[in-house]
N, C-alpha and C positions, 0 to 999 in steps of 0.2 A: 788319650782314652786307651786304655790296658785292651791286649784283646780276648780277656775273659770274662768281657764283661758287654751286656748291649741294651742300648736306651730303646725300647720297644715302646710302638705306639697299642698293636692289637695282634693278637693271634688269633686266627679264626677259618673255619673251611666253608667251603661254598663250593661252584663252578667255576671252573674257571674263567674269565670273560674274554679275554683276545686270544691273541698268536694260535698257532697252528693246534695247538692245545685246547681249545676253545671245547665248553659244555663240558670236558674230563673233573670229576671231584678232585679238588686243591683242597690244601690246607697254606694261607698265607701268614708271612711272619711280615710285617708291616716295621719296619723301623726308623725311630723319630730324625726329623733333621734330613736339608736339601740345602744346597748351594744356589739354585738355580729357581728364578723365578715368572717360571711360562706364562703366557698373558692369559693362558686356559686352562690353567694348570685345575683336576677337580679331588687333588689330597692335599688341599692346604692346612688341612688340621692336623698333617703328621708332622708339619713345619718347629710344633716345640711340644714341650710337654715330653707325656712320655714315661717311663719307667726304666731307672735301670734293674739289668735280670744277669744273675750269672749264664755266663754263654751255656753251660751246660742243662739249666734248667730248661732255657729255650731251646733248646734239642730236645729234652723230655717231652716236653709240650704240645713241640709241631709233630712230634711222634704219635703221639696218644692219639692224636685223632684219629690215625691209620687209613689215610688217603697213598694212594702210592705215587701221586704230584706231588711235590710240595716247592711254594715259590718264596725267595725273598723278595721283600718290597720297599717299597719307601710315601714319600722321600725317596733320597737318594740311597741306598742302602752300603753303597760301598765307600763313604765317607766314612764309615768305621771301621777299627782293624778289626775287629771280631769276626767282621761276616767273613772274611776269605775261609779261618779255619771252619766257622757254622757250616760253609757250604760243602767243605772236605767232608765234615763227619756225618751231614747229612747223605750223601752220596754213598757213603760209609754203608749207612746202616739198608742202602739198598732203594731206597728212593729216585726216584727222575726230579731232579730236581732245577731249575729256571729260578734266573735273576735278573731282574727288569729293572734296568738304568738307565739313564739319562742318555748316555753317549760323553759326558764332561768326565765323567770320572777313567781313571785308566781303568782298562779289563784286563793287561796282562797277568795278574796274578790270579786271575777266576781259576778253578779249576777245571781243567780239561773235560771233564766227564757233565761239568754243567753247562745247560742250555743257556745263552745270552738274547735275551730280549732287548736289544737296543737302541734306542730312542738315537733321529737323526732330526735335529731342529729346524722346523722350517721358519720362515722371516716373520711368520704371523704369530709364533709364540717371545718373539724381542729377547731370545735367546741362543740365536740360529748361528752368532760369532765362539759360542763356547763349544761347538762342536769340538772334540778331539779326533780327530780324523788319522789319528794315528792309531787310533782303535781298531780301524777295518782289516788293520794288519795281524788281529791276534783273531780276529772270526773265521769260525770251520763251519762245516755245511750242516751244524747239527745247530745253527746261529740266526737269528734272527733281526732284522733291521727292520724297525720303522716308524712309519712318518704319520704324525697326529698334522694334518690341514686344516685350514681355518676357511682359505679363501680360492682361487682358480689362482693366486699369485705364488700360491704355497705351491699346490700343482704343478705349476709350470719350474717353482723350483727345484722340488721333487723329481719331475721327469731329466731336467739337464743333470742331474745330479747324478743319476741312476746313468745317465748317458756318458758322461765326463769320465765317469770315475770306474764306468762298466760295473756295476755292481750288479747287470742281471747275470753277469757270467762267470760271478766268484762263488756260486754254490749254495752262497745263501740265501733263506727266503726271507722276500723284502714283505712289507705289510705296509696298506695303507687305512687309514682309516680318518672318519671326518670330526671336526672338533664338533660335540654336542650340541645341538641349536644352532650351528655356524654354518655349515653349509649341508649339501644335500646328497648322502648316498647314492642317488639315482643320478645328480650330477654327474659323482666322482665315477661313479661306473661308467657312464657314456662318454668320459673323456681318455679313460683309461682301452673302451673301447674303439675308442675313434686312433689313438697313438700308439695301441697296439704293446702298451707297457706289459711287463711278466710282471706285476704284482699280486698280490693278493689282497684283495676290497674285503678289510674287515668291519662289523660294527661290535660296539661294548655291549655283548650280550649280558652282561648286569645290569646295565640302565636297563633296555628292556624289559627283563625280568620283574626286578624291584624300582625302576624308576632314576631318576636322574641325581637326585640327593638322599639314594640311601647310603648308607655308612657298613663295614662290617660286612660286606656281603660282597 
């Protein structure tokens, strides 16, 4: 796959709905195709299909909207070469720009000036062995980590995780948040309260918004 060129599922702006960015106007570039197949995964329609666009057009695109967010998405988005230079020229033209991956793909090549939103799999998504844990090594404090939970077993993975590996004391903000219909925010807060974790208890302020299967938004 050339990288000026990219299989786009939707371009579109909304709110944002997780990370520290939460409720800020976004404009998201969605693109098609993921390696990785979470047991709770809820953008399995970016999985094929798709459109391809010259890299340049989708820079036109996510521009016009004139949000001064703007995120790549997926899927997994860095499964193509395109998106490294997309995220250069977005940054380029002055944007805050966020990339939210998996954690499987490398990050070394992100660009510096972008934020990483990255996913650390916990045992309830039956994906939690393709963590790349050599990625923790390219995250700066402008980086984000986190954990979609299903169950109090994910939690507890979660927590050694964060313990083992010291991840509340490399700068970055961790994020937890609970798999949709799976378990119970007021859970996860009382157990996060009870062990005294430095995370951050998010919810997908989209579902809220518009609901659990809206799309595009």
């Amino acid at each position: 796959m050339k990288e000026d060129t990219l299989v786009v599922h939707e371009i579109y702006a909304s709110v944002q709905g997780e990370s520290t960015f939460a409720g800020l106007p976004c404009t998201f570039v969605r693109l098609t195709g993921c390696n990785l197949r979470c047991s709770w995964c809820d953008t399995t329609q970016a999985f094929y299909g798709g459109k391809r666009i010259r890299r340049g057009d989708v820079l036109e695109r996510a521009l016009a909207f004139g949000t001064p967010l703007v995120e790549l998405t997926g899927g997994e988005p860095l499964l193509q070469p395109g998106s490294f230079p997309l995220l250069v020229e977005l940054c380029d033209a002055g944007r805050t720009v966020l990339v939210e991956t998996s954690g499987e793909a490398d990050v070394a090549r992100v660009d510096p000036r972008v934020h990483k939103i990255m996913d650390l799999k916990a045992p309830g998504s039956g994906e939690s062995h393709r963590n790349r844990w050599s990625n923790l090594d390219h995250l700066t404090p402008r980086d984000e980590i986190k954990f979609v939970l299903a169950d109090r077993a994910d939690y507890e993975w979660m927590r050694g995780t964060i313990r083992e590996r010291r991840l509340d004391v490399r700068g970055v903000t961790l994020l937890a948040s609970c798999v949709w219909g799976k378990l119970s925010t007021r859970d996860l807060v009382q157990w996060v309260l009870d062990d005294g974790l430095r995370v951050r208890v998010q919810v997908q302020l989209h579902k809220v918004i518009w609901g659990a299967d809206a799309q595009g938004v």
